[in-house]
MARTOR-149847 format. One record per residue: z, x, y of N, C-alpha, C in turn; residue in one letter; residue number from 1. Coordinates in steps of 0.001 Angstrom, whole numbers, plus 500000, padded with zeros to 6 digits. Example, Ala and Ser with C-alpha at 12.3 -4.5 7.8 and 13.67 -1.06 7.14 Angstrom:
<rs>
- 507800/513190/494310/507800/512300/495500/507800/513200/496700/A/1
- 507080/512850/497750/507140/513670/498940/507870/512900/500030/S/2
</rs>
This chain:
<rs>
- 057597/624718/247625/057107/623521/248264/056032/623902/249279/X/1
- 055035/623141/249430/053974/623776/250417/053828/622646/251620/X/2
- 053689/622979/252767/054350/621894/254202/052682/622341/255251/X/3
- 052347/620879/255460/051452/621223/256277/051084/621896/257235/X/4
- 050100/621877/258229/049746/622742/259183/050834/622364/259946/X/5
- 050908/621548/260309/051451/620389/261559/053262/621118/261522/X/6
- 054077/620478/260189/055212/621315/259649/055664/622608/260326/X/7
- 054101/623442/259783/054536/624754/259727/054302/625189/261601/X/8
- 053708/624729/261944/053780/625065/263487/055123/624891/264008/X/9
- 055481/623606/264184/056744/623191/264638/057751/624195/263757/X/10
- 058174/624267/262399/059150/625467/262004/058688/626748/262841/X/11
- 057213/627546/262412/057494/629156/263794/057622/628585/264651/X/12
- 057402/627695/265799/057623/627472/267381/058957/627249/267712/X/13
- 060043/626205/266146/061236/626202/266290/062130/627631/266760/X/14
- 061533/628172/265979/062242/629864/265736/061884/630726/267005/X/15
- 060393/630590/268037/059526/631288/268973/059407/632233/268392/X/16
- 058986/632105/266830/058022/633397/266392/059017/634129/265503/X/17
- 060340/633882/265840/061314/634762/264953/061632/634298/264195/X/18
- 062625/635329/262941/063430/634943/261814/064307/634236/262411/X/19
- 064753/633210/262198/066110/632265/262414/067246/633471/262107/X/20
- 067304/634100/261129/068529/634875/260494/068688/636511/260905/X/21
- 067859/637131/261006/067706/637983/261925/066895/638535/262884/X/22
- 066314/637394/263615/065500/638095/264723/064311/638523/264676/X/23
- 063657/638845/263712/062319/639773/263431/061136/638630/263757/X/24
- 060578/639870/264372/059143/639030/265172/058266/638434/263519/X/25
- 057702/637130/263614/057188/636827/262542/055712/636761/262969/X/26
- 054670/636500/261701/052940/636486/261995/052958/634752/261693/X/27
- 052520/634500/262348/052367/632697/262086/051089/632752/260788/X/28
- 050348/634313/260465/048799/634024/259887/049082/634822/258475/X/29
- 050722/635182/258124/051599/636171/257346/052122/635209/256568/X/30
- 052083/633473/256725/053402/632595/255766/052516/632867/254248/X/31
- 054122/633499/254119/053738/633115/252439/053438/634099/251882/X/32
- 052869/635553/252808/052170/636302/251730/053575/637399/252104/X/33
- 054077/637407/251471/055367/639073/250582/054274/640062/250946/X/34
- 055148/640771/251367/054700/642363/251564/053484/642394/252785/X/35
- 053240/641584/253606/052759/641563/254823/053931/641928/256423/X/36
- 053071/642171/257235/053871/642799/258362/053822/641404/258925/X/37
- 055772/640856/258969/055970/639472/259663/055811/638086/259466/X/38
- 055540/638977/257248/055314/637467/256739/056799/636229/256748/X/39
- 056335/635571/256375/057725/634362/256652/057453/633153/255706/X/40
- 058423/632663/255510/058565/631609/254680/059459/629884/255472/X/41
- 059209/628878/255009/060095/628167/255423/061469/627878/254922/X/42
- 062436/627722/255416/063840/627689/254901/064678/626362/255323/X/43
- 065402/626271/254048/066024/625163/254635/068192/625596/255225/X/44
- 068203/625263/256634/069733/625871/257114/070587/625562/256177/X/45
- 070375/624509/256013/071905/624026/254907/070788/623766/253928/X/46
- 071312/624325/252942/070184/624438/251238/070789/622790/250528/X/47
- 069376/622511/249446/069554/621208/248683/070815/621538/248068/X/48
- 071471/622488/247498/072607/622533/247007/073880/622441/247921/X/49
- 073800/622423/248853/075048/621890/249662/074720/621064/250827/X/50
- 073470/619599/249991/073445/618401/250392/072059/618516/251726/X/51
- 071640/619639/251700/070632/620318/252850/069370/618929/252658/X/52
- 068312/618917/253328/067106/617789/253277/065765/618364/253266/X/53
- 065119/618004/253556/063739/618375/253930/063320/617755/255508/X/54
- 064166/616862/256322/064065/616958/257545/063596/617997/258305/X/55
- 063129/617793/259075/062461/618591/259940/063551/619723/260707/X/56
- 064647/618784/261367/065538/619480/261787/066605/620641/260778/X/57
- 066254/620558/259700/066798/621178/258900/066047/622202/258237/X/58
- 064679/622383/258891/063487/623644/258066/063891/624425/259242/X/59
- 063977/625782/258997/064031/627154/259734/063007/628029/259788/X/60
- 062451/628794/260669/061874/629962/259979/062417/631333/258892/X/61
- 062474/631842/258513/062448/633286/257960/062337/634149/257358/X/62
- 062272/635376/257722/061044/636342/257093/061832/636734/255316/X/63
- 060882/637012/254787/060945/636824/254032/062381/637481/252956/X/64
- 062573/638145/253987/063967/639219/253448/065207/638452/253465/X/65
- 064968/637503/254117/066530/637055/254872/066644/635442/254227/X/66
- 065399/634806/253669/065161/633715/252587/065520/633878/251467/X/67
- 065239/635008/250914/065667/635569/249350/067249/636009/249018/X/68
- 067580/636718/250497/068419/636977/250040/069794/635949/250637/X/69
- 069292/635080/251176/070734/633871/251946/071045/633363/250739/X/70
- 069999/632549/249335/070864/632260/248311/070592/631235/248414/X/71
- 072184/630085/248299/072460/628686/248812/073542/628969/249856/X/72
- 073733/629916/250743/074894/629952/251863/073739/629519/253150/X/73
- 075172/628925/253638/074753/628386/255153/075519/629602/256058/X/74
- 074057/630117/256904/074729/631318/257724/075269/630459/259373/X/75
- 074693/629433/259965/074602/629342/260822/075300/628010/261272/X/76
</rs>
């Protein structure tokens, strides 16, 4: 899914730059690109498979390690 400028500010500023899931400093100028230093993706906390949204309050930041590998589990 691709989320505007506007979106994607508010998700890194949600986080202050970090992974929601573990901490790692993210690049706000890194979304999206794999294999960059601090790239990141948007995430959703509770996934569409266990009823998750596209609300705002429900997009996370994180890097890209910790998106791939959460699945559909809710860590938090």
């Amino acid at each position: 899914m691709s989320y505007d400028d506007e979106t994607l500010n508010y998700v890194f500023d949600k986080g202050r730059g970090r992974c929601w899931w573990c901490g790692k400093k993210l690049s706000w100028k890194n979304y999206g690109r794999s294999g960059e230093k601090g790239a990141w993706e948007v995430d959703h906390n509770n996934p569409f498979s266990r009823g998750g949204t596209d609300y705002l309050r429900n997009l996370v930041p994180a890097c890209i390690s910790c998106n791939r590998s959460k699945q559909n589990r809710r860590w938090r």
